[in-house]
PDB file of N, CA, C and O in Angstrom:
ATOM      1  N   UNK A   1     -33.677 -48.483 -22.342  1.00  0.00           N
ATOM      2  CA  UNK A   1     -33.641 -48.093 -20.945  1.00  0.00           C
ATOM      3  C   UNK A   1     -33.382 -49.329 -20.076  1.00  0.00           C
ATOM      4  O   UNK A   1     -33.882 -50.446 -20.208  1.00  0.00           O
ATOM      5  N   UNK A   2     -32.722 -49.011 -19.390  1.00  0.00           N
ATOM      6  CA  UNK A   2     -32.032 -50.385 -18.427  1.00  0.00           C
ATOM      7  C   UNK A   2     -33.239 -50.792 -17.182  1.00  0.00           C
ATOM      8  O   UNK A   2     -33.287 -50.107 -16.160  1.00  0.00           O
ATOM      9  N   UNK A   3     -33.746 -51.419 -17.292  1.00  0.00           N
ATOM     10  CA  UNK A   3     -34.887 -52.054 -15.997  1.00  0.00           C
ATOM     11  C   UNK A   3     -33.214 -52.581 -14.632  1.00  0.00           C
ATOM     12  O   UNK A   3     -32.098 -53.033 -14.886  1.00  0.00           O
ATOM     13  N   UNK A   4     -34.155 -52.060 -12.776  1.00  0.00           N
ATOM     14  CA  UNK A   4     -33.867 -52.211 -12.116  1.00  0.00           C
ATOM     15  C   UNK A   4     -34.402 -52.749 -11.570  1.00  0.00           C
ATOM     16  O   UNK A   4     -35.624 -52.627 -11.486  1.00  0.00           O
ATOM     17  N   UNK A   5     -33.575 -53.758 -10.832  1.00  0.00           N
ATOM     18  CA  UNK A   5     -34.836 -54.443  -9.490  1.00  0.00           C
ATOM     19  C   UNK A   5     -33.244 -54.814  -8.094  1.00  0.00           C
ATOM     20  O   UNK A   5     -32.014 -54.822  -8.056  1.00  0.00           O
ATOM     21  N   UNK A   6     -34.714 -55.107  -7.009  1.00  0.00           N
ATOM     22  CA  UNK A   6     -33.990 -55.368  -6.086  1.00  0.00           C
ATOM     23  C   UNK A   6     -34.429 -57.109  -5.478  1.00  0.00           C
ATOM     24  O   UNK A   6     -35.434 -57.775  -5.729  1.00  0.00           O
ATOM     25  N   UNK A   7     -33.525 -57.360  -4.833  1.00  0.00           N
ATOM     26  CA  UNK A   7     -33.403 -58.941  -4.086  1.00  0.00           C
ATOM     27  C   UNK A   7     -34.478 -59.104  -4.057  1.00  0.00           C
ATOM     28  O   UNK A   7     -35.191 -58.136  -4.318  1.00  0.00           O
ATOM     29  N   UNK A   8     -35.071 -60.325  -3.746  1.00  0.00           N
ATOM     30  CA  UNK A   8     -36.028 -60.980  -3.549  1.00  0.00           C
ATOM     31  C   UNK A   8     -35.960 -61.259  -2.202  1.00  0.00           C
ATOM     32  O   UNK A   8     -36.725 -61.962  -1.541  1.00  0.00           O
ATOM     33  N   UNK A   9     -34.803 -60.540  -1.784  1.00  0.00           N
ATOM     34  CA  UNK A   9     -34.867 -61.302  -0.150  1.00  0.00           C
ATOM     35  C   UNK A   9     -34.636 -59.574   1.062  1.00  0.00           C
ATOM     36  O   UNK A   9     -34.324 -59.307   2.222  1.00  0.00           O
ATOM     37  N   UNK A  10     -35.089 -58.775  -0.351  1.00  0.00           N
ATOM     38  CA  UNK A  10     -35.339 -57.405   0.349  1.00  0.00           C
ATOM     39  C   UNK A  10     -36.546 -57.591   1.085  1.00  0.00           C
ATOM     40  O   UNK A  10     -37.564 -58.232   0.827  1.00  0.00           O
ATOM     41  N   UNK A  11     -36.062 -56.587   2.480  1.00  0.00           N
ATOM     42  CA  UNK A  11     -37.982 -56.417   3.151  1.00  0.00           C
ATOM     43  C   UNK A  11     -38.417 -55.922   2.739  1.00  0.00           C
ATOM     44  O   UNK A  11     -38.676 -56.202   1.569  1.00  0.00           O
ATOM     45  N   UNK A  12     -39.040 -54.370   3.500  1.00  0.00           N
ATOM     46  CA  UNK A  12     -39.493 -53.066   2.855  1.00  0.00           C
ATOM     47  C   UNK A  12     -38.581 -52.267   2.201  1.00  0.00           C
ATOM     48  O   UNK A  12     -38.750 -51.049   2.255  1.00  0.00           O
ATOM     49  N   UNK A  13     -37.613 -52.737   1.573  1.00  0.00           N
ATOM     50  CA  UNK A  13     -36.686 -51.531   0.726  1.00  0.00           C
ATOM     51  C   UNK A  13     -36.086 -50.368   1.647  1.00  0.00           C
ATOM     52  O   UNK A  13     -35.826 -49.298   1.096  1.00  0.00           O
ATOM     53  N   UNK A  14     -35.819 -50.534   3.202  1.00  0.00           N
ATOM     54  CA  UNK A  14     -35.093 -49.617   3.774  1.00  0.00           C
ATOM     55  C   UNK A  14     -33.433 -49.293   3.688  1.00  0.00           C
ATOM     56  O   UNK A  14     -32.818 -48.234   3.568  1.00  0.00           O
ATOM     57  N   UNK A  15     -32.989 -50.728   3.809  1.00  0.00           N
ATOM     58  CA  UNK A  15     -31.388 -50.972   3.116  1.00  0.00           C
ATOM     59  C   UNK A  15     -31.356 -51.619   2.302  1.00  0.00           C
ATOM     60  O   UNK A  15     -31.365 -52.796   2.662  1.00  0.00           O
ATOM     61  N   UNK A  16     -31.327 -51.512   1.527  1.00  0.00           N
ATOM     62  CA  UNK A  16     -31.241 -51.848  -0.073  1.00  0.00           C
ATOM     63  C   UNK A  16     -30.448 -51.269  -1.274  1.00  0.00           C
ATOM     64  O   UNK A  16     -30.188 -50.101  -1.561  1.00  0.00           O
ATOM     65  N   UNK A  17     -30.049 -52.792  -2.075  1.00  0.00           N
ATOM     66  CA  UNK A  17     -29.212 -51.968  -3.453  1.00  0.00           C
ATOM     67  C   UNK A  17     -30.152 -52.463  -4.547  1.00  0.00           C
ATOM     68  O   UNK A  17     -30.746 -53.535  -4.428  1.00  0.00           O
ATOM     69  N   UNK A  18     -30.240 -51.934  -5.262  1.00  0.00           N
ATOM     70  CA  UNK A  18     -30.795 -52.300  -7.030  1.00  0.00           C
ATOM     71  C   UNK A  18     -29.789 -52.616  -8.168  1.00  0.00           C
ATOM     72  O   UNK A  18     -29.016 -51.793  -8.659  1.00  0.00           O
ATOM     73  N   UNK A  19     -29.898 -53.853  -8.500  1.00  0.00           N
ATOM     74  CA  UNK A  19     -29.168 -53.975  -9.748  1.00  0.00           C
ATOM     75  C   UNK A  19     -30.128 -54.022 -11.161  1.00  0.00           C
ATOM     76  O   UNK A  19     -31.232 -54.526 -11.367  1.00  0.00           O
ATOM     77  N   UNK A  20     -29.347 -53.387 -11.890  1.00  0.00           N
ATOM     78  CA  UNK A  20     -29.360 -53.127 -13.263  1.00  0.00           C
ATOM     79  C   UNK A  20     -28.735 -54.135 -14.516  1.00  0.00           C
ATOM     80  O   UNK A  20     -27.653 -53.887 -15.049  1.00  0.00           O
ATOM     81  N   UNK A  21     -29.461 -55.128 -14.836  1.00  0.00           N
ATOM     82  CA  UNK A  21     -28.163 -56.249 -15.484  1.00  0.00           C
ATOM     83  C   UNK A  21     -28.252 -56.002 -17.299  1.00  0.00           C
ATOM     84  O   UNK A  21     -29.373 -55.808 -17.769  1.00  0.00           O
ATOM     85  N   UNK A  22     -27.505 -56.014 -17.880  1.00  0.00           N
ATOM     86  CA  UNK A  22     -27.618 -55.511 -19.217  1.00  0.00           C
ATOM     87  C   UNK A  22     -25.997 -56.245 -20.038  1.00  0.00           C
ATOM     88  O   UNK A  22     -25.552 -57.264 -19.509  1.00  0.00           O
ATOM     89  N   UNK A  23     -25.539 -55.893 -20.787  1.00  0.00           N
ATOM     90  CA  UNK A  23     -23.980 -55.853 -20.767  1.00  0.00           C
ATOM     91  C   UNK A  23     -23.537 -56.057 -19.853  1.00  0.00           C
ATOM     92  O   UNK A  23     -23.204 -57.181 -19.477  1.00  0.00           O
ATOM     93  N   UNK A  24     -23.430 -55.198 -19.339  1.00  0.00           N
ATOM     94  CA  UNK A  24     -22.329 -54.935 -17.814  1.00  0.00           C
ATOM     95  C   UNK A  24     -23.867 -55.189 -16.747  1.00  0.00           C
ATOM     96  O   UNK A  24     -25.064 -55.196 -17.032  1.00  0.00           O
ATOM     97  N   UNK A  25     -23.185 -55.357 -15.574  1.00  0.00           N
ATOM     98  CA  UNK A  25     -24.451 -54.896 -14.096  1.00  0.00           C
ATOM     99  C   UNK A  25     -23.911 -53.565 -13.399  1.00  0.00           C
ATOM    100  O   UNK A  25     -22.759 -53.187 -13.182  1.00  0.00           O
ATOM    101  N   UNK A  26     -24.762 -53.169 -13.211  1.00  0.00           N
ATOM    102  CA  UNK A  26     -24.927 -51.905 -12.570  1.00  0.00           C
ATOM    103  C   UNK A  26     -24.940 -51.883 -11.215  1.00  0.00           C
ATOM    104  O   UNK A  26     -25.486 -52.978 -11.352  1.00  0.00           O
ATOM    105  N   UNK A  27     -24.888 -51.739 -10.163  1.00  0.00           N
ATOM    106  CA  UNK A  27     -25.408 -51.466  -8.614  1.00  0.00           C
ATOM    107  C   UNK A  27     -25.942 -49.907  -8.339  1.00  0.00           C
ATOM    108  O   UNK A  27     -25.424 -48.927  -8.873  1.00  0.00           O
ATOM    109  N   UNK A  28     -26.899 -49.859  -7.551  1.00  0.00           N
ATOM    110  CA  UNK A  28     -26.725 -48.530  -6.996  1.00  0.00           C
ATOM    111  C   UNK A  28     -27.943 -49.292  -5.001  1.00  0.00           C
ATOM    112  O   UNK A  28     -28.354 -50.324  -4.469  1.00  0.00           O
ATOM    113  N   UNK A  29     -27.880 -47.306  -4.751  1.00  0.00           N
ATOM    114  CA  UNK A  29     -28.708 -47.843  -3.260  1.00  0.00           C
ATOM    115  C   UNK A  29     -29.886 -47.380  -3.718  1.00  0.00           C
ATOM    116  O   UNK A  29     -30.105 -46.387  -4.411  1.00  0.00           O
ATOM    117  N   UNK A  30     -30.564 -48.110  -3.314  1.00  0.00           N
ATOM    118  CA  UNK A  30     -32.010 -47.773  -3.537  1.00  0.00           C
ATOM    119  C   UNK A  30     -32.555 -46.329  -3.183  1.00  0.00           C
ATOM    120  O   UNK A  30     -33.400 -45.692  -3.811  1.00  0.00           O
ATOM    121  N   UNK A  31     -31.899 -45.969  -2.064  1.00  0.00           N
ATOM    122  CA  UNK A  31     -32.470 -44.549  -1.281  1.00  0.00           C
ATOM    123  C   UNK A  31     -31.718 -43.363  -1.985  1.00  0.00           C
ATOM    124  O   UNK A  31     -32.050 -42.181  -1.901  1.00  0.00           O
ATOM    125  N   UNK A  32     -30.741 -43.822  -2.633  1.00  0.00           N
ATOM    126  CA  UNK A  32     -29.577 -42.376  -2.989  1.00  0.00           C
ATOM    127  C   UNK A  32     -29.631 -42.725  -4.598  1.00  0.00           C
ATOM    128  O   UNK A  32     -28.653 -43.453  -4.767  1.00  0.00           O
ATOM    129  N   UNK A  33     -30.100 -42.607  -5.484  1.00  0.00           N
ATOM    130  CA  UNK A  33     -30.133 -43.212  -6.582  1.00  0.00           C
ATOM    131  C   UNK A  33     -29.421 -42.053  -7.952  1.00  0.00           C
ATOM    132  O   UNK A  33     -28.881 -42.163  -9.053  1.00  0.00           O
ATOM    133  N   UNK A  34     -29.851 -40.986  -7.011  1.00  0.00           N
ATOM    134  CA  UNK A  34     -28.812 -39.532  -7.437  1.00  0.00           C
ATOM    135  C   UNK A  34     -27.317 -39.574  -7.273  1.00  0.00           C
ATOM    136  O   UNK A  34     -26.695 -38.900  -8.095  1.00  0.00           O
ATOM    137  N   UNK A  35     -26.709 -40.146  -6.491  1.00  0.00           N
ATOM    138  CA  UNK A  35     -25.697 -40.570  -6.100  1.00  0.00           C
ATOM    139  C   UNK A  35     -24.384 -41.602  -7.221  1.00  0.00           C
ATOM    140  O   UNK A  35     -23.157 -41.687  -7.275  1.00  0.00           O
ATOM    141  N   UNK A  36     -25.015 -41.928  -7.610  1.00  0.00           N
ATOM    142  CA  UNK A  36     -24.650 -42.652  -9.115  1.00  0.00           C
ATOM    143  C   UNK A  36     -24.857 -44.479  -8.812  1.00  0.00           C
ATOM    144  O   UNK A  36     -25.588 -45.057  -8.008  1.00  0.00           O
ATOM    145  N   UNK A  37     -24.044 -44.928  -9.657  1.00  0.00           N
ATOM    146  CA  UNK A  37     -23.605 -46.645  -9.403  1.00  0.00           C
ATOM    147  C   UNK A  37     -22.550 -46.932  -9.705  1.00  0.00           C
ATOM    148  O   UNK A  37     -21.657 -46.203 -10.137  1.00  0.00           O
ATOM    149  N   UNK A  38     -22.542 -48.591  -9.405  1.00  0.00           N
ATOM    150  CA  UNK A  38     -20.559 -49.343  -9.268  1.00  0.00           C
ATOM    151  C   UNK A  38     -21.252 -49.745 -10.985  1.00  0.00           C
ATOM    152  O   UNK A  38     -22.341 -49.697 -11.557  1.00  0.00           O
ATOM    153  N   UNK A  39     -20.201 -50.039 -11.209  1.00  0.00           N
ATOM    154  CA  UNK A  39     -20.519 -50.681 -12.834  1.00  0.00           C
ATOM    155  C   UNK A  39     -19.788 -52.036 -12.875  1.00  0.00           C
ATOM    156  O   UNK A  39     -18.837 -51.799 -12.131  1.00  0.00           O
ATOM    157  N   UNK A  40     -19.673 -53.054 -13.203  1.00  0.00           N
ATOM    158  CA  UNK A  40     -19.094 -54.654 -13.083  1.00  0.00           C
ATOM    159  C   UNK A  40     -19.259 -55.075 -14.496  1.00  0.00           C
ATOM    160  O   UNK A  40     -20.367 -55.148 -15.028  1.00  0.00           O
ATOM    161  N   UNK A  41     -18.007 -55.385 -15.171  1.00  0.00           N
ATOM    162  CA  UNK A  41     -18.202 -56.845 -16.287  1.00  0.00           C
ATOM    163  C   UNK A  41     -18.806 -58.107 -16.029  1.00  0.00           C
ATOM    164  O   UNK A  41     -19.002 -58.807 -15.035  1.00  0.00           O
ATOM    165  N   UNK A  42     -19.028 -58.167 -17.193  1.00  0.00           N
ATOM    166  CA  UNK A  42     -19.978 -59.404 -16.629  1.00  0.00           C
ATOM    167  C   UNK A  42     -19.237 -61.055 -16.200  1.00  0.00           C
ATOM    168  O   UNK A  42     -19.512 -61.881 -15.329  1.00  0.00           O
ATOM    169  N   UNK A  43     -18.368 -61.012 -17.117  1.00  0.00           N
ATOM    170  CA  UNK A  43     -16.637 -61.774 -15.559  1.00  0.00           C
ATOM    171  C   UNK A  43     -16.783 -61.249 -14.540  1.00  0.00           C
ATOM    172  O   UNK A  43     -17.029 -62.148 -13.736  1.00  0.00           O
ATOM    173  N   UNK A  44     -16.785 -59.842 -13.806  1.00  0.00           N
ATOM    174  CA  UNK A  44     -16.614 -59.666 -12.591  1.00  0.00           C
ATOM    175  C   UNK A  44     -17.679 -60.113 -11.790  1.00  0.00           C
ATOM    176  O   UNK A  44     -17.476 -61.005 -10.967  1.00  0.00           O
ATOM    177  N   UNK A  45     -18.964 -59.524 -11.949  1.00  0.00           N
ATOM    178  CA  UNK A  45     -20.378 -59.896 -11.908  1.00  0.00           C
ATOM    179  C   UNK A  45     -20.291 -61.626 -11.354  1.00  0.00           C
ATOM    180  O   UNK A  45     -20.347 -62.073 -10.208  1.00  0.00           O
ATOM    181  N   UNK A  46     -20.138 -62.316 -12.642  1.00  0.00           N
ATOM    182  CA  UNK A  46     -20.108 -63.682 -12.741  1.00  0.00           C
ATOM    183  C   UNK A  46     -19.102 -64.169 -11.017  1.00  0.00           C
ATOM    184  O   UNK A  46     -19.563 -64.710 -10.012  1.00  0.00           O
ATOM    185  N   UNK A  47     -18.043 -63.823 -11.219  1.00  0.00           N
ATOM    186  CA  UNK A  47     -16.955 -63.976 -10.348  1.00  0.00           C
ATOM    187  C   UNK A  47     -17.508 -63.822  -8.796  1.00  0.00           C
ATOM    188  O   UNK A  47     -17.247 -64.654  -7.928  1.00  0.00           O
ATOM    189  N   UNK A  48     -18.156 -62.868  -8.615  1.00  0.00           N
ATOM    190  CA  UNK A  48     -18.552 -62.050  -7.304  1.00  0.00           C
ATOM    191  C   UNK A  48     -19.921 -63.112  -6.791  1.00  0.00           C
ATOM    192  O   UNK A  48     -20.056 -63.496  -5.629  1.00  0.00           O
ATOM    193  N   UNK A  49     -20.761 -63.429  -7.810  1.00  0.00           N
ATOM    194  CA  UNK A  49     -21.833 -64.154  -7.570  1.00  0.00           C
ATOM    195  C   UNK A  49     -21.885 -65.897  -6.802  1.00  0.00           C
ATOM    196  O   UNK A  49     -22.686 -66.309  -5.963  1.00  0.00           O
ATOM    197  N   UNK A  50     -20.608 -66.718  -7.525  1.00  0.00           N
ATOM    198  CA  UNK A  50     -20.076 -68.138  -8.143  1.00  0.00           C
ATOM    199  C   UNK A  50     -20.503 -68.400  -6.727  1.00  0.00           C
ATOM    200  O   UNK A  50     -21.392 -69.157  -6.338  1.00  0.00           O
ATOM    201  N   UNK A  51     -19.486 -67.426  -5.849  1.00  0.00           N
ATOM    202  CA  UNK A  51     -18.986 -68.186  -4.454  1.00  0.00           C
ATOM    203  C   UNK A  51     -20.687 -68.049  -3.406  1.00  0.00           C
ATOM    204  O   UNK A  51     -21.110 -68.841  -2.564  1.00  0.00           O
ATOM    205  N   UNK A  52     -21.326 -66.716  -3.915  1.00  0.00           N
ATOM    206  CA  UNK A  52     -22.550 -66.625  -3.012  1.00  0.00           C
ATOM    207  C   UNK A  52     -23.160 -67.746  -3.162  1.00  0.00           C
ATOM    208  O   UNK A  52     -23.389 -68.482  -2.202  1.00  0.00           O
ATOM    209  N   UNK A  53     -23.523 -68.044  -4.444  1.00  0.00           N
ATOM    210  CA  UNK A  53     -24.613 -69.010  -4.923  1.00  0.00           C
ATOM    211  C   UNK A  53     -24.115 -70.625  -4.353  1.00  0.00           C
ATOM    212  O   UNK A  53     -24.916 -71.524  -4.096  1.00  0.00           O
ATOM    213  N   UNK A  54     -23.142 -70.697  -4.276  1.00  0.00           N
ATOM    214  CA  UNK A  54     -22.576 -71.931  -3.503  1.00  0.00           C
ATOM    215  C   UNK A  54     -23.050 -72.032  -2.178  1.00  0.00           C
ATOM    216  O   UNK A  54     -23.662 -73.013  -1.754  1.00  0.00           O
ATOM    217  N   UNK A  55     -22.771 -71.018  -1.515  1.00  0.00           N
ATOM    218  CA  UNK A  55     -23.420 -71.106   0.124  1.00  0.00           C
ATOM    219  C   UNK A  55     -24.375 -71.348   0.274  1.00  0.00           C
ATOM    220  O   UNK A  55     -24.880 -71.908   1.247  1.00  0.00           O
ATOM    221  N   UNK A  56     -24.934 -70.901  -0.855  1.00  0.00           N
ATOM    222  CA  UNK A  56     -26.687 -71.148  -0.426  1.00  0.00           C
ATOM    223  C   UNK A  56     -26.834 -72.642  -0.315  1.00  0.00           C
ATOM    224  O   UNK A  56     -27.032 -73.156   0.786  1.00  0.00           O
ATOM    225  N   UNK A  57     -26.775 -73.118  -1.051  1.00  0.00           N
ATOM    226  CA  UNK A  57     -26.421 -74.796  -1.075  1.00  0.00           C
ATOM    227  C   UNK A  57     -27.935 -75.183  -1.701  1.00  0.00           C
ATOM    228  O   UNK A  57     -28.228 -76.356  -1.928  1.00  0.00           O
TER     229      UNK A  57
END
C-alpha cells in the first residue's frame, strides 16, 4: 500500500496536494481524493523538483 503525505510547509490542510512516492510519484488534492491523481516518472519527478530545491537556496 502506497503511504501519502503532505508538505511540511502545509497549514491546516485546506489547499493542499499529497504525494505518494514509490516507483513513480503520485499527486492528488487532499480534499478530492476520489477524484484520482497525476502520476510522474521518477526523471520527471526528479526534473520538476531540481529547479524548486535550488530557490530555496
Amino acid at each position: 500500500m502506497r503511504e501519502w503525505h503532505k508538505s511540511s510547509y502545509s497549514n491546516d490542510g485546506a489547499h493542499c496536494v499529497e504525494v505518494g512516492e514509490g516507483r513513480d510519484t503520485l499527486v492528488r488534492d487532499s480534499q478530492n481524493r476520489e477524484l484520482g491523481h497525476l502520476g510522474f516518472e521518477r526523471r520527471e519527478w526528479t526534473s520538476l523538483l531540481s529547479p524548486l530545491a535550488s530557490d530555496r537556496g
